[in-house]
N, C-alpha and C positions, 0 to 999 in steps of 0.2 A: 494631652500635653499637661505637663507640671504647672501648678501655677503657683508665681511669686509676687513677693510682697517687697514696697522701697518706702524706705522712711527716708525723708529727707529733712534735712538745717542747712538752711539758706539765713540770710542777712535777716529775715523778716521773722523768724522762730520755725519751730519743728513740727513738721505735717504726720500724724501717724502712718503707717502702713495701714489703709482702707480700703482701695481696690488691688483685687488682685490682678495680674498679666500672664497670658500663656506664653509660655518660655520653652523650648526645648529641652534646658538643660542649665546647671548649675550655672556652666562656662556663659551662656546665651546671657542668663541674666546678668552676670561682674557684667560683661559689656554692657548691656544696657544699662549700667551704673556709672561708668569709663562715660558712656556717652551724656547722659542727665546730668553728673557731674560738670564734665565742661561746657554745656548747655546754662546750668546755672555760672559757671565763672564769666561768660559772655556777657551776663546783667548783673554782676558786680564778684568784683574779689571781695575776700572775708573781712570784716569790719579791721580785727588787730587779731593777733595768735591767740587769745584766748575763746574768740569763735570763727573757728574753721566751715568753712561749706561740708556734707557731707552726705553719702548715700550710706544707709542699710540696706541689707539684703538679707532677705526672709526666704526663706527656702515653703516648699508645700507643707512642712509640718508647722510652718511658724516660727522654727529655729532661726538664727541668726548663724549666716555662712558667709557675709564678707563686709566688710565697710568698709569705702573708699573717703578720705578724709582730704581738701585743699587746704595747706595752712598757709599764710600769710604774715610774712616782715618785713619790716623797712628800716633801716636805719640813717639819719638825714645828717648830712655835720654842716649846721647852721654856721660856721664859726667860718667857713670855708665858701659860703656860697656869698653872692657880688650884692645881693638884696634881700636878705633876709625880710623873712614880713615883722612885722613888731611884735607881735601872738603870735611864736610859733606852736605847731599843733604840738599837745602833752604829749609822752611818750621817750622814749628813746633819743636822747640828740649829744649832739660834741660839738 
């Protein structure tokens, strides 16, 4: 069996591709990207759009053949809501 490689960026910073996995198949592995992907969004969404959760996928040569990317925005219209907190979070607001 082929075996592939996943770098992952989670909340916490980027893990290299260090152990490999026996995969079937190009296809086999995206899933199991699809899958560790929403695995990671279960223990938090991405801080703000400028760091997204994500997997690599490393093929048997070490290539790079897919990255799955979760990005994350909110936009909050304080002006609108019954109790604003007094610090609203920095970012995007109306």
């Amino acid at each position: 069996m082929p075996q592939y490689y996943f770098a992952i960026t989670d909340n916490e910073g980027s893990q290299s591709p260090d152990d490999a996995f026996d995969l079937s198949d190009d296809n086999a592995a995206i899933q199991q990207a699809r899958k560790t992907l929403a695995e990671m969004a279960v223990d938090g969404l991405p801080k703000d759009a400028a760091h997204p959760l994500a997997v690599r996928v490393y093929g048997p040569d070490r290539d790079l053949i897919a990255e799955l990317r979760l990005d994350y925005s909110s936009e909050i219209y304080w002006s609108r809501c019954k109790n604003p907190p007094r610090n609203p979070t920095p970012g995007r607001s109306r």
